[in-house]
Phi, psi and omega in degrees: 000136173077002190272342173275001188258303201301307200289321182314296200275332165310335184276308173259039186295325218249347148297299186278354157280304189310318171273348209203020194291135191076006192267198177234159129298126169250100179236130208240082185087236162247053158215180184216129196227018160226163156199132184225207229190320180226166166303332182293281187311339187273320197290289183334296184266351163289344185254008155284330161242003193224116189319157146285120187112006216225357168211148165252155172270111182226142197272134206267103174208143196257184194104181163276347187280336177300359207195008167222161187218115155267162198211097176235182196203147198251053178299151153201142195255134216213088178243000000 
C-alpha cells in the first residue's frame, strides 16, 4: 500500500523539501496534489476529494526519519 506514493517522494525528496519544508504532502500516485501546513488540515481536505486509502500523507522534511518509524516496546516478561 502506498509504494509508488513512498517511492515518488524518496525520489523527489530533496526537491520538494527545497519547496515545501515543514509542510504535509498529499501525494496520489506520483503526484502531489496537496501541501497543507498541519497533519489535520491535509487529511480534512484530502478526503473532500479523494476516496480514503487512495492517498497518502507525508510530512516534507528531509532525511529517512521523514519517511521511516522505529517501533520499540517496553516489554518485560514476568513469571
Amino acid at each position: 500500500m502506498f509504494e509508488k506514493e513512498l517511492k515518488f517522494f524518496i525520489k523527489h525528496q530533496k526537491e520538494l523539501v527545497s519547496k515545501h519544508r515543514g509542510k504535509v504532502l498529499v501525494i496520489v500516485g506520483d503526484e502531489v496534489v496537496g501541501v497543507y501546513s498541519t497533519m489535520l488540515q491535509a487529511y480534512t481536505e484530502a478526503q473532500k476529494s479523494h476516496k480514503l486509502g487512495t492517498f497518502m500523507l507525508q510530512p516534507c522534511k528531509p532525511g529517512p526519519e521523514a519517511y521511516t518509524a522505529t517501533i520499540s516496546t517496553n516489554c518485560i516478561a514476568v513469571s
